[in-house]
C-alpha positions in Angstrom: -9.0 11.1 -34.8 -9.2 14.0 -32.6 -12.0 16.6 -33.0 -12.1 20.1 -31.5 -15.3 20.5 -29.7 -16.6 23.8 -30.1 -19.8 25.2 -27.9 -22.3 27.4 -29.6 -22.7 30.8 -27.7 -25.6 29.6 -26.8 -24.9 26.3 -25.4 -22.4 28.3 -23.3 -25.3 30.5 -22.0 -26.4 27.4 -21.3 -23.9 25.8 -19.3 -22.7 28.9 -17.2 -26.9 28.9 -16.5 -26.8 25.5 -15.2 -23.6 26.2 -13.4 -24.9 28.8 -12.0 -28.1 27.1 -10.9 -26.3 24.0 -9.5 -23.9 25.6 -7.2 -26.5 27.3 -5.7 -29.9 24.8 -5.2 -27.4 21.4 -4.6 -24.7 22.4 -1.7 -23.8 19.1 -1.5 -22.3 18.4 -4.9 -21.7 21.9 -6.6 -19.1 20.9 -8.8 -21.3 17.9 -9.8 -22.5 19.4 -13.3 -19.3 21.4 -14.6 -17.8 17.9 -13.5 -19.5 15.7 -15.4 -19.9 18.1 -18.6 -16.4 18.6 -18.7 -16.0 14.7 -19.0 -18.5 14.5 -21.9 -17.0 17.1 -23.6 -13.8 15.1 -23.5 -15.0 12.3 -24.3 -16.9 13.5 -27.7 -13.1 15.0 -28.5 -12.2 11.5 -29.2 -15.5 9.1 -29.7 -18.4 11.3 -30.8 -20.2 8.0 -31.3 -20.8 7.8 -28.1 -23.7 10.0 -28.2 -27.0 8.7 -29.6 -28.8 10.2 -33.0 -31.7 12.0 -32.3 -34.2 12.5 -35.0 -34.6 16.3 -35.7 -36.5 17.4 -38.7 -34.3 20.3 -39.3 -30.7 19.2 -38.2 -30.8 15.6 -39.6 -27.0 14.7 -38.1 -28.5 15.6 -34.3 -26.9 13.3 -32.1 -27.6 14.1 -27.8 -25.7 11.9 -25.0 -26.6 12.5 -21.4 -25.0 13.5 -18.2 -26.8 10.7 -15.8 -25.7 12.6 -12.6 -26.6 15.7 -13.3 -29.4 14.7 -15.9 -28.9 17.2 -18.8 -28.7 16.2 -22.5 -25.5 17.6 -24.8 -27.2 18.2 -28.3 -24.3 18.2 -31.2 -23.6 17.5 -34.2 -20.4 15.9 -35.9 -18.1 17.9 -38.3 -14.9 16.5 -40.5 -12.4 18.8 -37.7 -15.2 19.1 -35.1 -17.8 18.3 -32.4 -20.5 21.6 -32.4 -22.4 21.6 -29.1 -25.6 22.9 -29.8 -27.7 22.7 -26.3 -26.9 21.5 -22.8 -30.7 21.0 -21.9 -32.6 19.2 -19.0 -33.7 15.8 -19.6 -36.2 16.2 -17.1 -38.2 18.6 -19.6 -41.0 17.9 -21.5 -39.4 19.3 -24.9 -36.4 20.0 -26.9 -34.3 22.8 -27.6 -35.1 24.9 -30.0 -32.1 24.3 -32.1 -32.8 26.0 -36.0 -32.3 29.4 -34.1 -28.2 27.8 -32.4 -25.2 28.3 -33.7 
């Protein structure tokens, strides 16, 4: 089955941020990010099992699955119509979004 996949407002802050930051500090592959998110997001329309859970005390159906180019985590969560985008965060970080205050 087909699921819409919706981003937060602020995981679209987040991506346009990345974006931003990408085409600017990696000349040689600008597109590389928007690229590989857009494939994700594609992706989860059809198999949102591809992601892997992630235990979260708060939002127990967490599940994150990560952009190995570009190295960012998508954090969402699974819906009867829909995939909900929480975060696009940096794997590289030491810590997790804070998701209780997202969409």
């Amino acid at each position: 089955m087909k699921r819409q996949v919706v981003l937060t407002p602020e995981a679209q802050d987040d991506a346009r941020r990345i974006d931003d930051w990408w085409r600017t500090n990696r000349p040689a592959a600008t597109g590389l990010f928007t690229e590989e998110l857009s494939a994700a997001l594609a992706m989860l329309e059809t198999a949102p099992e591809i992601g892997r859970p992630y235990r979260h005390r708060i939002v127990p159906t967490l599940r994150r699955v990560l952009l190995r180019a570009a190295r960012y985590h998508v954090y969402y969560v699974v819906t009867a119509n829909a995939v909900r985008v929480l975060a696009v965060w940096s794997a590289l970080r030491g810590r997790q979004p804070s998701l209780p205050r997202r969409g």
